[in-house]
C-alpha positions in Angstrom: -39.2 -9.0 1.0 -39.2 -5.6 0.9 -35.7 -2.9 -0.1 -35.3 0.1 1.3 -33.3 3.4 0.6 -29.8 2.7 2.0 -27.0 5.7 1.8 -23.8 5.2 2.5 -20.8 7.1 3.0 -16.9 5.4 2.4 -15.2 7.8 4.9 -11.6 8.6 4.9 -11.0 11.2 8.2 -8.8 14.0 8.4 -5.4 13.1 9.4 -4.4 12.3 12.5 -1.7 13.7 14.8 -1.7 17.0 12.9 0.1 15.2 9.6 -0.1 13.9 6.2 -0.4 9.7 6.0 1.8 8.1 4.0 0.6 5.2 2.4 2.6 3.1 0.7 1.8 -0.8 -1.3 0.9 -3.3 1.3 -1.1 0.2 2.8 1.9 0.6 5.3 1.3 3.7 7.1 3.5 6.0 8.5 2.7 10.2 9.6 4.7 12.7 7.4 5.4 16.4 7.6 4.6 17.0 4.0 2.5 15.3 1.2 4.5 12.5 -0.8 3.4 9.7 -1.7 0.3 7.8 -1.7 -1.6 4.9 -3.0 -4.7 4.8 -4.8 -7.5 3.2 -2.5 -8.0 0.2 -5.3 -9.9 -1.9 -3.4 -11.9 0.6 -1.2 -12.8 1.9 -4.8 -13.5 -1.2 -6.2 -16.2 -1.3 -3.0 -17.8 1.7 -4.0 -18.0 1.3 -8.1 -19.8 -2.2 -7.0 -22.4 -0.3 -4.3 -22.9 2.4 -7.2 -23.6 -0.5 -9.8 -26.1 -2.1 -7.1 -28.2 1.2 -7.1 -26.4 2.6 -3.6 -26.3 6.0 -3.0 -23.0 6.0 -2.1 -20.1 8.5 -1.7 -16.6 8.8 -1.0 -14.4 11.2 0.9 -10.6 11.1 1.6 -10.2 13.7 3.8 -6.4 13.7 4.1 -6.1 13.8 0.5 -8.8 16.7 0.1 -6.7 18.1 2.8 -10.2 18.6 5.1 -8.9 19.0 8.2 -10.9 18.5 11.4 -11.2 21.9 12.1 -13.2 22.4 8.6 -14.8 19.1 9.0 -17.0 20.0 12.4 -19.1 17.0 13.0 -22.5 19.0 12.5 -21.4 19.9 8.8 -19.6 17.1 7.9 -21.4 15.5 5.0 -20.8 18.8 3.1 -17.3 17.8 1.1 -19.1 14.6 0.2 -22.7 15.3 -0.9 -24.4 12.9 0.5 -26.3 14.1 3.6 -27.4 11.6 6.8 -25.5 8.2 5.3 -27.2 5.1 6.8 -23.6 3.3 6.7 -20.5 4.4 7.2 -17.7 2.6 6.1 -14.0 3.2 7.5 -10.7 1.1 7.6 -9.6 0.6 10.2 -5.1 0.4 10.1 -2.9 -0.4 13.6 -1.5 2.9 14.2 -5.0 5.2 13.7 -7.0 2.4 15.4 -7.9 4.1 18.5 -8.8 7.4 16.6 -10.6 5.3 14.2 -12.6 4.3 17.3 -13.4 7.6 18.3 -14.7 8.6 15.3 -16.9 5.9 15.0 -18.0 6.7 18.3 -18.9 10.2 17.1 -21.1 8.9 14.0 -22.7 6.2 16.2 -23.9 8.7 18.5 -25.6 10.9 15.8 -27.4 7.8 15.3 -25.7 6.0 11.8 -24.3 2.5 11.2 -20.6 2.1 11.2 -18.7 -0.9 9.3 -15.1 -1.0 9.5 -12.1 -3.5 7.6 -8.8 -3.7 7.4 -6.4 -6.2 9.2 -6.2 -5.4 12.3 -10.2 -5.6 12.7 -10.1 -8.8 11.0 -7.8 -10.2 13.6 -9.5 -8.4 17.0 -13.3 -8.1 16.2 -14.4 -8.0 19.7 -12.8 -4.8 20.6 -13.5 -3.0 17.5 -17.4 -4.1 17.9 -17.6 -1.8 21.0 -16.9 1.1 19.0 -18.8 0.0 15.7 -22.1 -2.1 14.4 -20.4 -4.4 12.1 -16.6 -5.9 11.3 -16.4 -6.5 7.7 -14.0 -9.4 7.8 -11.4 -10.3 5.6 -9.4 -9.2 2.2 -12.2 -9.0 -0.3 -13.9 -6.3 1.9 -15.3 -4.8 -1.5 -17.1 -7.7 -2.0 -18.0 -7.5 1.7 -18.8 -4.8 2.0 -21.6 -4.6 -0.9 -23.2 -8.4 0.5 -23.4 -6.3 3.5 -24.9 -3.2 2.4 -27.4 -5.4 0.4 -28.3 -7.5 3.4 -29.5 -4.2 5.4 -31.7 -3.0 2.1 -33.3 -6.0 2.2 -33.8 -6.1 6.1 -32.2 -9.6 6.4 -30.3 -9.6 10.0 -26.6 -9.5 9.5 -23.8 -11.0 11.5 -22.0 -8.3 13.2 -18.9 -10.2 11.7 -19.5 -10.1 8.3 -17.7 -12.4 6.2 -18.6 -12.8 2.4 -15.6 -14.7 1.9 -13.0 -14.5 -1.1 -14.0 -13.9 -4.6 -13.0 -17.3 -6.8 -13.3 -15.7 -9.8 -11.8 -11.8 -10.2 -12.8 -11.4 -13.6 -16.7 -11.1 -12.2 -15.9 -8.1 -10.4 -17.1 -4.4 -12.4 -13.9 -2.2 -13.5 -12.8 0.5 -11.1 -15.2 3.9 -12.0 -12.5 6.3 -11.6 -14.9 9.1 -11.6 -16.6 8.2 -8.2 -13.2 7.5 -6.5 -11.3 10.5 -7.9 -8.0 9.5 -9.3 -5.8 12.9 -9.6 -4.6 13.2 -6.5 -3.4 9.4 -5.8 0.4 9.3 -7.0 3.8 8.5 -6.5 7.1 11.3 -6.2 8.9 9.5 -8.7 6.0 9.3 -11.2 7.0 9.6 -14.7 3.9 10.7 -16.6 1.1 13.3 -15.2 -2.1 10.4 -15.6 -0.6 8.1 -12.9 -3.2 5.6 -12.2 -3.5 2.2 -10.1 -4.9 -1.3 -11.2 -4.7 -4.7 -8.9 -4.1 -7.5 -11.2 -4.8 -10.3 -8.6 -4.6 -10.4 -4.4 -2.6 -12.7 -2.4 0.9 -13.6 -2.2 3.2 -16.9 -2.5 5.6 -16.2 0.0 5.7 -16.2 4.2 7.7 -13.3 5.7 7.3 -13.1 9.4 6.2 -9.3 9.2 3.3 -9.3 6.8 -0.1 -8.9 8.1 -1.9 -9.3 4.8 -0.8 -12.7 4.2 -2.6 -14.6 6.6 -5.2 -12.2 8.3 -6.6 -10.7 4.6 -5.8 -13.3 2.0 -6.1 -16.5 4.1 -2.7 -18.2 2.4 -4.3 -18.0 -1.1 -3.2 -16.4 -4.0 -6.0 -15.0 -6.8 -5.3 -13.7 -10.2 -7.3 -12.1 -12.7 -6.9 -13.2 -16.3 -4.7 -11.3 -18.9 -7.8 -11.1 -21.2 -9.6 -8.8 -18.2 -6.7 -7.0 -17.3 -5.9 -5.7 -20.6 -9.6 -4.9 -21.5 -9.2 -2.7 -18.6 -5.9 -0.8 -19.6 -7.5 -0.6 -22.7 -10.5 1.4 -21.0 -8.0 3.1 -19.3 -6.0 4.2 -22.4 -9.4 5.3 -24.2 -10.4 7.6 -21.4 -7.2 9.4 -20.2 -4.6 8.7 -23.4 -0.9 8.1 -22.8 -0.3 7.4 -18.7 1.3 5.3 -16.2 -0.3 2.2 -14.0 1.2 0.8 -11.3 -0.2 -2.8 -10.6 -0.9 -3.2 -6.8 -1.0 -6.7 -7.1 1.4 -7.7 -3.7 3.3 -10.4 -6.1 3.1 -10.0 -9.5 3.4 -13.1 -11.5 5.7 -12.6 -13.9 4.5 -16.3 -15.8 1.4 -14.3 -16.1 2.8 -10.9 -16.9 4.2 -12.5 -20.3 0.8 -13.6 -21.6 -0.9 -10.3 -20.5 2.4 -8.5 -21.9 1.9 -10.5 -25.3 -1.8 -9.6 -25.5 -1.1 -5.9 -24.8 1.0 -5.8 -27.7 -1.7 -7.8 -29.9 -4.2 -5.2 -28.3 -1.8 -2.7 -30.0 -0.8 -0.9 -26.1 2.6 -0.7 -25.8 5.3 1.5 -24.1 4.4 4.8 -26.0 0.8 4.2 -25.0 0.8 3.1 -21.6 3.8 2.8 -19.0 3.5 0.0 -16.2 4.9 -1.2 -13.0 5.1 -4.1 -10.8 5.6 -4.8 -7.5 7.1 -8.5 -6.9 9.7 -11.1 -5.4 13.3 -11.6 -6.8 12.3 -14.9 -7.3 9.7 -14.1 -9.7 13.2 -12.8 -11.8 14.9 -14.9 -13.3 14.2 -14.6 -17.4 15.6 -12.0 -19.4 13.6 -13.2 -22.7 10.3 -12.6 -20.6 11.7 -9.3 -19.3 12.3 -8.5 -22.8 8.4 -9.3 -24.1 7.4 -7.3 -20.6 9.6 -4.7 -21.7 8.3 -4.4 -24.9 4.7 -4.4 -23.7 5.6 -1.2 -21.7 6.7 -2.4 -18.1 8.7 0.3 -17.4 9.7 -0.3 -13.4 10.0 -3.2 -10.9 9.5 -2.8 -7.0 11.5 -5.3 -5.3 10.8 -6.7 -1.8 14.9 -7.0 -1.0 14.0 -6.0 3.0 18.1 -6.4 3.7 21.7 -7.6 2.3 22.2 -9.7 5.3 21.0 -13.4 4.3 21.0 -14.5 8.3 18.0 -11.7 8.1 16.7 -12.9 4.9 16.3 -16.5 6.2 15.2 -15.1 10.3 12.8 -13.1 8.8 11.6 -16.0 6.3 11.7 -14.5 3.2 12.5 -17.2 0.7 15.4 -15.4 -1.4 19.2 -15.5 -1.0 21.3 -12.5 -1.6 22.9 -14.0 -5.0 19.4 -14.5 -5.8 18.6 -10.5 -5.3 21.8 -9.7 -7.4 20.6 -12.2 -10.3 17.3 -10.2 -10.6 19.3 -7.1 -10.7 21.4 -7.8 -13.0 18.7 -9.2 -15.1 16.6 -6.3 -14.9 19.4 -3.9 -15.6 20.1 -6.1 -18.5 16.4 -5.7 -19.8 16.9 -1.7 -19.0 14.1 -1.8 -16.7 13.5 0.8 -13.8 14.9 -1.4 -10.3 13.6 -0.3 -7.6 14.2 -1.5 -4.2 12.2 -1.7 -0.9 14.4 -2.3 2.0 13.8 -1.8 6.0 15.8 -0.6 9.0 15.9 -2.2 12.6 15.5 -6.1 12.2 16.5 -6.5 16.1 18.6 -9.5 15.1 21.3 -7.5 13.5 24.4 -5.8 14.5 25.0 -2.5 13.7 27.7 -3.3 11.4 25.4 -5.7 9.7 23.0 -3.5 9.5 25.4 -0.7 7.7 26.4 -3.9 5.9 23.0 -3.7 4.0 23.5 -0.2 3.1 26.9 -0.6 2.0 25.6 -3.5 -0.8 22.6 -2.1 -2.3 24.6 1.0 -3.2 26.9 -1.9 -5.2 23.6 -3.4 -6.2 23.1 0.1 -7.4 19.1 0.1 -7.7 17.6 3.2 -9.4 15.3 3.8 -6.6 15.3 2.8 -3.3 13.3 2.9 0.3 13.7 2.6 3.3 11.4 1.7 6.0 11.6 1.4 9.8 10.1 -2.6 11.0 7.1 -2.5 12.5 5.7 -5.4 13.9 2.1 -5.3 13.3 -0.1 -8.0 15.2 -1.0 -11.0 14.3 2.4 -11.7 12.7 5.1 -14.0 13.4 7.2 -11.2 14.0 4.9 -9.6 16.5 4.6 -12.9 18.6 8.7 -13.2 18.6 9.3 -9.4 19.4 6.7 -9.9 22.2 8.6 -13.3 23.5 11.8 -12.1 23.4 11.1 -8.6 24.7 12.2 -6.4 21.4 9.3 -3.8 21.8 10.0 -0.4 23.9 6.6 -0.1 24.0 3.4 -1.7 25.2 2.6 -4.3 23.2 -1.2 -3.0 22.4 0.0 0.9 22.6 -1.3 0.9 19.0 -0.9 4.9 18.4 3.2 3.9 18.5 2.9 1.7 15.1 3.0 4.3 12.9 7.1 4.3 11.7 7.6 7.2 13.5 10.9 6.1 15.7 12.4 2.8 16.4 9.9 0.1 18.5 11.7 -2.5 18.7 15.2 -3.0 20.1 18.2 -3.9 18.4 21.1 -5.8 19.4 23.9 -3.3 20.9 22.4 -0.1 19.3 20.3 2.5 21.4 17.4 4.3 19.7 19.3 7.3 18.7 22.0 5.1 16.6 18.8 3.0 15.1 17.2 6.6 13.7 20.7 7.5 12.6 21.2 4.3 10.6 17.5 5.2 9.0 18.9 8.1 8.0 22.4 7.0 6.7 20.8 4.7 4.9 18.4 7.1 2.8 21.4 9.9 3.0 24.2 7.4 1.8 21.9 6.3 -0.8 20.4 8.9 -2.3 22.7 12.2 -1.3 25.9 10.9 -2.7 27.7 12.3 -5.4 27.5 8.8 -7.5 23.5 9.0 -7.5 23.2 12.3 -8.0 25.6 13.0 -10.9 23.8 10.2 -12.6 20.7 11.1 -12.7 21.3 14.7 -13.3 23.3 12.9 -16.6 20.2 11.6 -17.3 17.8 15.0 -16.9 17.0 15.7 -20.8 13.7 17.4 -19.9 11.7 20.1 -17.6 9.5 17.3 -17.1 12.7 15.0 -15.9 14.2 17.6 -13.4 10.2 18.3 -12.0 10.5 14.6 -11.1 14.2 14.8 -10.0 13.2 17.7 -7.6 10.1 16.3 -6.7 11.2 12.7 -5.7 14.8 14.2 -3.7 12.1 16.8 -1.8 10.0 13.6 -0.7 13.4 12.0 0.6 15.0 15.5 2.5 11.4 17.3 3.4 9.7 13.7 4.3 10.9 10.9 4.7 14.4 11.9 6.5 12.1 14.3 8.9 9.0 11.8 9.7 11.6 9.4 12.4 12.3 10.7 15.7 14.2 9.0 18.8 10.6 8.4 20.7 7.4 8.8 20.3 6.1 12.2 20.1 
């Protein structure tokens, strides 16, 4: 068997539609009129540290987060931003809402004569189409893994199925650290970031829970949930600590195990990394709180915030939409992580068709009484091959055609809800970041709490992602 040169190129493209993605945990997507938040690729860079370790020529270009547009990035002079000329694989993901653009770009590198693989969920559920438009689906969640049993397949000029599937990874721990250096970190952050070295780690993939509108669950992580053992995780915040000094991680694990995050919290501690060294946060279910002795050792260990799936204060919705909590359940793990004087921070979303419009303002009347320090707020989007998408479909909730996939990107209301037009549903997104965040309440208290120039930088920054983003990015219909 014989290995040739292979080149490839992890390709990000400039932003579509003339704005900046926002992508958030769970890589929801929506278009933005200015640059707030966004997530560090873990995975896609976990792909391209194990290609580099293989002895790949391999780059990787973002362009949004470059901020290449398509104008610089003319397809004759392309592979300029990312040093590596005429790429034998391209790799893309390929997300619901930038699907059919996805498609014509891949169109446009097929035609110059290179290799296109794309991932991501939607691709995963609906290979056949995308297969027109590319040479190989890389199936699945683990499409790091993929994609390098892929890329080693076409070295060794072994035939591939154009639905490549390497299946999960059993054991995490045999996966290489994130190089940092090849996937650049800097410009990957969140508004409300606390420290300047804001990086990401992914402690484990998978999730415990069923919620009707999650298209990871099933489509990426096949019902399974994976973890990574505290010994590996905290051998790589200590590489992280040694490299870049006192920072912040947020852990993009979907459902953070908090049984877990004691005994890695206990051996950061023994490993001598705590709060003054290295900042973390979490993203898990209010189930997953309900000690405030293990909060405490967390605590200690330097967990500094907790992202909260709450999604509404309505329990009707809570138990329609399947999520597995009760509302007293939600104010328990409040309470306890106020108690434990950990960051709360809520994600909740707007237009679950089911509701009235006074439940609806219900929900924004009771997290202000929950009184997280953060919250957000996020239109529903019913991506495909989801519970959610087959009801909206069945009982006629969409206003638009159910495959018009250049409409999923959280830009106005697509589904209907019950007695309220579109216009009231986009005002209701909007009361509920407004009535949140611009009351006098919120805002005296954390101006109370400002004791730095570094704390108002974040104060402005994190209210100009709300008024310049966030409350601009929903219209009525689609524009």
């Amino acid at each position: 068997m014989t290995s040739k040169k292979i080149k490839i190129l992890w390709f990000v493209p400039p932003a579509n539609k003339g704005k900046y993605p926002n992508i958030g945990q769970y890589r929801f997507y929506k278009n933005m009129p200015i640059k707030t938040n966004s997530v560090y690729p873990y995975l896609a860079a976990l792909g391209v540290t194990q290609l580099h370790k293989a002895g790949f020529d391999v780059s990787f270009l973002d362009c949004p987060i470059k901020e290449i547009s398509i104008s610089q990035l003319a397809w004759d002079q392309k592979y300029a931003f990312s040093g590596l000329d005429d790429p034998d694989l391209i790799i893309m993901e390929a997300r619901t809402p930038i699907l059919n653009y996805i498609f014509e770009v891949a169109d446009s590198f097929r035609s110059a004569g290179m290799r296109v693989a794309l991932y991501g969920d939607h691709v995963t559920w609906d290979p056949v189409t995308a297969l027109k438009h590319c040479d190989y689906v890389i199936s699945g969640g683990d499409f790091d893994y993929g994609a390098l049993k892929l890329a080693q397949r076409l070295r060794d000029d072994v035939v591939a199925p154009r639905v490549f599937d390497a299946g999960l990874v059993q054991n995490l721990d045999c996966l290489p650290h994130v190089n940092r250096d090849l996937v650049p970190w800097r410009d990957y952050r969140e508004a409300w970031r606390n420290r300047d070295v804001f990086l990401y780690t992914m402690s484990g993939r998978g999730c415990h829970y069923r919620c009707k509108f999650c298209s990871w669950r099933d489509t990426l992580w096949e019902n399974t949930v994976r973890q990574r053992s505290p010994e590996d995780v905290v051998k790589e915040f200590r590489e992280i600590y040694d490299e870049y000094g006192s920072c912040e991680i947020l852990d993009d694990h979907d459902c953070f195990d908090t049984v877990w995050g004691v005994k890695f919290a206990t051996q950061l501690i023994g490993a001598g990394l705590g709060h003054e060294e290295i900042l973390w946060t979490i993203q898990t279910h209010s189930n997953m709180i309900n000690n405030l002795d293990d909060l405490k050792i967390m605590k200690a260990a330097g967990l500094h915030l907790v992202k909260l799936g709450i999604e509404s204060g309505n329990q009707d919705s809570l138990n329609h939409m399947r999520k597995g909590v009760t509302v007293q359940q939600h104010e328990r793990a409040a309470r306890l992580l106020k108690e434990a004087d950990i960051i709360f921070h809520a994600n909740l979303m707007v237009g679950w068709p089911w509701e009235t419009k006074e439940e609806a303002y219900h929900t924004i009347e009771w997290i202000k009484k929950l009184d997280p320090n953060q919250a957000q707020f996020s239109l529903l989007i019913p991506y495909p091959n989801t519970e959610l998408y087959d009801e909206a479909k069945a009982k006629g909730w969409l206003t638009v055609g159910e495959t018009d996939w250049d409409h999923y990107d959280a830009s106005f209301p697509m589904l209907s809800m019950s007695g309220m037009t579109p216009e009231e549903v986009v005002q209701l997104y909007k009361d509920s970041w407004s009535g949140f965040y611009f009351n006098r309440k919120y805002i005296l208290k954390h101006v109370l709490k400002t004791r730095s120039f570094h704390d108002l930088k974040t104060l402005i920054r994190g209210f100009r992602s709300i008024y310049s983003g966030h409350l601009k990015a929903i219209h009525e219909k689609p524009e």
